[in-house]
Every structure is written in C-alpha cells, then in structure tokens.
C-alpha positions as CSV (number, residue, x, y, z in Angstrom):
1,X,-11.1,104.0,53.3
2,X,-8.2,106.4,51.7
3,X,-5.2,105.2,50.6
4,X,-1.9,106.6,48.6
5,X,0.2,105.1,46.0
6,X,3.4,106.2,45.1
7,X,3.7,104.3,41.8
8,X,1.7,102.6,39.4
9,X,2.5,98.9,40.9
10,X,1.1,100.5,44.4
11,X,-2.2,101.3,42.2
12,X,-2.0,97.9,41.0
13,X,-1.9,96.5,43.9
14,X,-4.8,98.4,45.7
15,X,-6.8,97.4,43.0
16,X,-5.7,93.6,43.4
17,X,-6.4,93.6,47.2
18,X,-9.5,94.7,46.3
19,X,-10.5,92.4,43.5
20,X,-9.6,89.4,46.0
21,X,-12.2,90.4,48.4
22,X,-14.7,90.1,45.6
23,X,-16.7,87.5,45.8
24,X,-20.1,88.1,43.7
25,X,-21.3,90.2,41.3
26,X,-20.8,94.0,41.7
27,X,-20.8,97.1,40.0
28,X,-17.6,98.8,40.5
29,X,-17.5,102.9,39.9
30,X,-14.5,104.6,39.3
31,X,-14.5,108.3,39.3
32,X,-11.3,110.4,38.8
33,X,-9.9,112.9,36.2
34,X,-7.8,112.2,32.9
35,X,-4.6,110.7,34.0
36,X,-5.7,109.8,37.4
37,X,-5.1,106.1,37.3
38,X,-8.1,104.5,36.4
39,X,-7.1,101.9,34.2
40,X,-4.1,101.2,36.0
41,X,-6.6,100.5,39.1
42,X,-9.0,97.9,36.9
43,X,-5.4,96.4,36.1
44,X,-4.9,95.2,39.5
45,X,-8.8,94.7,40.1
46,X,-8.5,92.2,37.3
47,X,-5.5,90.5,38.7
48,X,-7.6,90.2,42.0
49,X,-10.1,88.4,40.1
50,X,-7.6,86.4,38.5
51,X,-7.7,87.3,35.5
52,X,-4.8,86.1,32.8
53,X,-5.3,88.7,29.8
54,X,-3.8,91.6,29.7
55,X,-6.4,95.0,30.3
56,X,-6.6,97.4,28.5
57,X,-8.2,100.3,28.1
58,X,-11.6,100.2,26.4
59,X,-11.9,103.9,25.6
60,X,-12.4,103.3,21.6
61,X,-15.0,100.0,22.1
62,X,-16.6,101.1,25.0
63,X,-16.1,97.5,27.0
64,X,-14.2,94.9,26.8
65,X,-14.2,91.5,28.7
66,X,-12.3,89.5,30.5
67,X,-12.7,86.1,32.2
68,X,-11.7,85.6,35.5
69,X,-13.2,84.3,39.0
70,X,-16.1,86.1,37.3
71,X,-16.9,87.6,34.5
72,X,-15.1,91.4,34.5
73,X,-16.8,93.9,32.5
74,X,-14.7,97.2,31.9
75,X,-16.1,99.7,30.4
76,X,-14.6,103.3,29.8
77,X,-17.4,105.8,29.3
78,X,-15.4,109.0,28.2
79,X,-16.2,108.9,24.9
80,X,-20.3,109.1,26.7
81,X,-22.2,112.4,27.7
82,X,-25.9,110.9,28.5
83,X,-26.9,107.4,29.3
84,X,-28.7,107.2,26.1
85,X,-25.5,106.2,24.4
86,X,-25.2,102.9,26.7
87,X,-28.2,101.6,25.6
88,X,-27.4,97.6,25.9
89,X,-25.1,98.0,28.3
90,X,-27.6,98.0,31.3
91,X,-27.6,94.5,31.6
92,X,-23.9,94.7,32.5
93,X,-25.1,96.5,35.6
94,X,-27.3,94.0,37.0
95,X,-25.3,91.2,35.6
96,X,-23.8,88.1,36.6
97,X,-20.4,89.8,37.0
98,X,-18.1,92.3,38.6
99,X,-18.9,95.5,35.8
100,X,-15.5,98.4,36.4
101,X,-17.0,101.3,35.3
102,X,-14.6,104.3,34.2
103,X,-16.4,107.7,34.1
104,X,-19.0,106.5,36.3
105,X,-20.4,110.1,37.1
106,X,-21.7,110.3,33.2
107,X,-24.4,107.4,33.9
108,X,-24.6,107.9,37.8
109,X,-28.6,107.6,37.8
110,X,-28.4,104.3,36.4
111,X,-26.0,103.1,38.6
112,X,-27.6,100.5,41.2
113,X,-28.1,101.7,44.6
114,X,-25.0,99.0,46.1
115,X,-22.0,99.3,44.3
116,X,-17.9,99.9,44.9
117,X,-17.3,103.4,44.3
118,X,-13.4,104.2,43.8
119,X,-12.6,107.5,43.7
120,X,-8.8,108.2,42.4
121,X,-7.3,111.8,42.8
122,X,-3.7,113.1,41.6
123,X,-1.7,113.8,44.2
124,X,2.0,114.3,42.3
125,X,3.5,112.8,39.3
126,X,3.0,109.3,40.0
127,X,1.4,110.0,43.6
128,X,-2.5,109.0,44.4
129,X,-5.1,109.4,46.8
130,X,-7.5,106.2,46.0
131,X,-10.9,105.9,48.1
132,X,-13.0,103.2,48.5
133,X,-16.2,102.6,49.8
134,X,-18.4,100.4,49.6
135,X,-22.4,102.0,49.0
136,X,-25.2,100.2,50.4
C-alpha cells in the first residue's frame, strides 16, 4: 500500500498505525535514501508499539533498544557494507521482537523470507511516498 506524508508528524503517524497492528515478532525493513525519513518512520512505529523512550537514531552504536508491547530493536546499518559486520546481530532477526531495520538492502540475503518491507521515497521538502507491504 502507498501512502504520502506531507510532514514529519504524517510520517509519524504512518509509522504508528503501523506499529498498532503489530502483534508478534517481526522483522521490519526499511529502505530509502539519506534524508528520506527513516528514523522519523521507526519514531511513530515505536509509538505504535507503545513505547515511552524517546528514538533515536542508532547510526553511531548500530542498535539500540527499546521496550514496548515488545521488544523494538532499531538498528541503522549505514555505517555496514557486508553482513559480515553484523555478526551477533542475527539473532535480532529471528528474535522474540519487532527488529526495524534501517538500510535493509545492505544485509538483504539475511533477511527472513516474511518481514514488513517499508520503502520511503522523497517526494518534496518535507513530502513522502511511504510503501508498505507485507512479504510472505
């Protein structure tokens, strides 16, 4: 499904309609350029899940994570170029919570075969096109 936000609280609250309708333990693969919205997205995602802490992004540690309905993962793989360099992080995957994945595309073959792929392009200055699907 497409949508378009005209602002970041629009983003924010995509992501938190989305994070509502989770209900177990997911991987969730966002894919978009620099600037796009990601984070802004896993904001709302993690209100969704009801989540208290503030999100930030994880771009320096990798992951960081949160307690909510379930355990949110976020990791932000730009700082990655090969899946060697997650080493650890698999069992984040195939976990017991909802992992949001920021450059998806850099681990895609370890990415499980059902996930939430979120694909956020820039449309204007604060304009986006966000699609969701859900891969089974």
């Amino acid at each position: 499904m497409k949508y378009i936000t005209h602002s970041e609280k629009e983003t924010i609250e995509l992501g938190a309609q989305l994070g509502k309708q989770i209900e177990n333990p997911v991987v969730v693969a966002l894919f978009g350029e620099l600037g796009s919205g990601k984070t802004v997205f896993v904001r709302g995602l993690a209100r969704g899940l009801d989540v208290r802490e503030k999100v930030q992004s994880p771009s320096f540690v990798i992951m960081r994570i949160y307690q909510g309905r379930l355990p949110v993962y976020h990791l932000d793989l730009y700082r990655v170029f090969s899946p060697e360099e997650i080493y650890g992080y698999e069992e984040y995957l195939y976990g017991d919570g909802v992992c949001v994945i920021e450059w998806a595309e850099r681990i895609r073959e370890l990415l499980p075969s059902e996930r939430i792929e979120v694909r956020l392009k820039i449309r204007g200055e604060k304009e986006r096109e966000i699609e969701i699907e859900w891969v089974k």
